[in-house]
N, C-alpha and C positions, 0 to 999 in steps of 0.2 A: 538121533546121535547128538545134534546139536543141542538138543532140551538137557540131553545128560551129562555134556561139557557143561553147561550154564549152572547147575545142580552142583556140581565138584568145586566149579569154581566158586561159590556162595560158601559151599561146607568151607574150603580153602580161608577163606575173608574172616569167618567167624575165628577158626583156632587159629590164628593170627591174632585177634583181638585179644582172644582167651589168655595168650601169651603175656600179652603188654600189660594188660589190666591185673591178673594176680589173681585178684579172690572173685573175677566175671570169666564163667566158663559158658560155652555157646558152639549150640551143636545140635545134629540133627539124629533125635531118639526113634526107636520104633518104625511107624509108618516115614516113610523116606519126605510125603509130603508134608510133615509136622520139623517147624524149626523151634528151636528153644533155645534160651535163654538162664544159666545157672549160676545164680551173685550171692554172695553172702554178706551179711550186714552186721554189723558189734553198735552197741549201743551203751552210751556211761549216763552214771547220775551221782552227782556230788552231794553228801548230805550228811550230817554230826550225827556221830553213834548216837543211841538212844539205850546203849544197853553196857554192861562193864564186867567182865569175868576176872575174876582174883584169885590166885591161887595161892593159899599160905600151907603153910606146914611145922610142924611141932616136929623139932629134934631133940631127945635127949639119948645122953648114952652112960653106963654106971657098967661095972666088972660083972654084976651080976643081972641078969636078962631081966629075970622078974621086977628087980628094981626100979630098971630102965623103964621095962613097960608101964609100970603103977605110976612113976614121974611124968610120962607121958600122959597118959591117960586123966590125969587132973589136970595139968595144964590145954590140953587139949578142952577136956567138960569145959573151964573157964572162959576156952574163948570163945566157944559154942554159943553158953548162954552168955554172955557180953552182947555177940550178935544177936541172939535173939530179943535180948532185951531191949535194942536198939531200933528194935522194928523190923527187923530181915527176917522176910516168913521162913520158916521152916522147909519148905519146896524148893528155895532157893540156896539153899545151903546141903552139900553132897560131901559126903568121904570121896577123895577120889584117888587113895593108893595108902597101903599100908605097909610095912618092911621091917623089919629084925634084919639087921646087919652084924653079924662077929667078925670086928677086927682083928684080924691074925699077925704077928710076930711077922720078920725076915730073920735070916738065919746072915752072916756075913759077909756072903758071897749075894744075898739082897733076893736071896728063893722064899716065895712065903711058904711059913711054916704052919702046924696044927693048931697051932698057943695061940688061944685067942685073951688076946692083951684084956676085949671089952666089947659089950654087946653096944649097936648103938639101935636106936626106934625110932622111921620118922613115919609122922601121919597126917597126910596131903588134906587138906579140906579144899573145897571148889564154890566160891559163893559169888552168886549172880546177880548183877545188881540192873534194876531199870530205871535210875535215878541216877546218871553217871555224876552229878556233881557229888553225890554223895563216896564217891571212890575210896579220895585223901581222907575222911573222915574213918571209914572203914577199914582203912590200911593202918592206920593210927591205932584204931579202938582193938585190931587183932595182935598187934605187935605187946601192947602196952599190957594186954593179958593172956600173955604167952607164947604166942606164934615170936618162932627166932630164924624162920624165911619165911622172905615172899618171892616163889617162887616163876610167877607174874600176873602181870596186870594186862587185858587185851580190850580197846573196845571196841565195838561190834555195834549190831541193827539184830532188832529183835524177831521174831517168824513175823509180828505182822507188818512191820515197817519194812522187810526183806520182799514182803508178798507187793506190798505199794510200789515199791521204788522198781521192783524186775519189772511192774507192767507199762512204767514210762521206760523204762532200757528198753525194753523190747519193741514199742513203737517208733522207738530212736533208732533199733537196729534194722525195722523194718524199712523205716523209713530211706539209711542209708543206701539198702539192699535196693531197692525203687528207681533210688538218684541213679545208679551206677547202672541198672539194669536200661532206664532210658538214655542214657550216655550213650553207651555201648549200639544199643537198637537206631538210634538217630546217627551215630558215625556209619553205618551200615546202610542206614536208606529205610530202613524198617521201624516199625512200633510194636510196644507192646497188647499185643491180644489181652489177655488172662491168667491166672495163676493156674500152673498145674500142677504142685508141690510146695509144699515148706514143710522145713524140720525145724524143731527149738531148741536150739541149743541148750547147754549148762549156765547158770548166774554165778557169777564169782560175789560173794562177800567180803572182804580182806578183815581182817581181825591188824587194830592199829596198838603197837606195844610200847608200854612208857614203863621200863624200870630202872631212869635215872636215878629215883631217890632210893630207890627199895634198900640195897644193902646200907646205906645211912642212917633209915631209918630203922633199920633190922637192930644193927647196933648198938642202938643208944643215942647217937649225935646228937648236937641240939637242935632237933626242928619241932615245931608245937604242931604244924597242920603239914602234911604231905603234900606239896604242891604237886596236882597232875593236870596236864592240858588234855583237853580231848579232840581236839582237832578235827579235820575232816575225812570222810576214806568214799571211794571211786566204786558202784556197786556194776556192773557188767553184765549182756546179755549178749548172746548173739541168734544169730537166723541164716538158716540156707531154702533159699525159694529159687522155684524153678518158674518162668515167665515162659509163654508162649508169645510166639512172634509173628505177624501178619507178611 
């Protein structure tokens, strides 16, 4: 009877801790004589994109659809081969949305009506750059041969820099997961045994967006070179491990 006072009161001490701690849960699974220990660890690593997605698009719009479309469609071809000619392979350059739009009339009372005033056409292109200083260069080179938005600018880590940077997150998350779990096990009186689980969490990538200049540059304004900073962006892992306890 006494052994199994001593037991309740140990189970007791851990969710107590579990409590204070947050992300250190501690507890006893299964066989009654097996205690555990369950921490989860986040892990960061700070480092300059290596990669730059741009989104331009070609708008025109004329009364009659077919117009619109053929308007588009050559200034579209132009900006294409601009970039290709630039050096932007072909793999890195995607359609990424197409639209006919008919602008319709309001009627008085401000209900839209059938009458369409004007068709308009826009066609998104997606181009990927892994030379981010080359960004402002390419923002320039699409606008100046027809692109009338830019619809944005994001940069980014590319699959393999993504693959590098998650496996020091994840050592950092693991790590944290460790610190917290002998925390925990030494305010207790106990250490840790062994691992009896981990899960891996998801890596967060953030995509970092700069379209100060974009409608200025869209415009006309006077700017020769798009100035874009490309700064830094925070890549993230986490881990849930399960610690056996002596």
């Amino acid at each position: 009877m006494r052994g199994k006072t001593a037991l309740l009161g140990i189970a007791l001490m851990l969710v107590v801790c579990a409590a204070v701690v947050g992300n250190v849960t501690a507890q006893a699974q299964g066989d009654s004589s097996e205690r555990v220990i369950q921490v989860s660890g986040t892990g960061k690593v700070t480092t300059t994109p290596d990669q730059a997605i741009i989104v331009f698009a070609v708008e025109t719009e004329n009364i009659d659809v077919k117009t619109a479309r053929q308007q588009n469609a050559q200034r579209m071809d132009a900006v294409i081969n601009a970039l290709k000619a630039a050096g932007i392979p072909a793999k890195d350059i995607k359609t990424a949305g197409y639209n006919i739009i008919p602008v319709t009339d309001t009627d008085d009372s401000g209900l839209i009506t059938s009458k369409v005033r004007y068709y308009r056409v826009v066609n998104t292109l997606q181009v990927t750059l892994n030379d981010v200083g080359r960004a402002g260069e390419v923002v320039d080179l699409a606008v100046e041969n027809g692109a009338n938005r830019v619809n944005s600018l994001a940069f980014t880590l590319s699959d393999e820099k993504q693959q590098e940077y998650r496996s020091q997150a994840l050592t950092a998350a693991v790590a944290q997961a460790r610190g917290d779990a002998d925390a925990v096990a030494a305010a207790l009186g106990k250490s840790i045994v062994d691992v009896k689980e981990v899960n891996v969490g998801g890596t967060y990538v953030p995509m970092a967006y700069d379209n100060r200049y974009v409608m200025e540059q869209a415009s006309g304004a006077g700017v020769k070179t798009t100035p874009l900073e490309v700064g830094e962006i925070e890549l993230t892992a986490s881990v849930y491990i399960t610690y056996t306890l002596s």
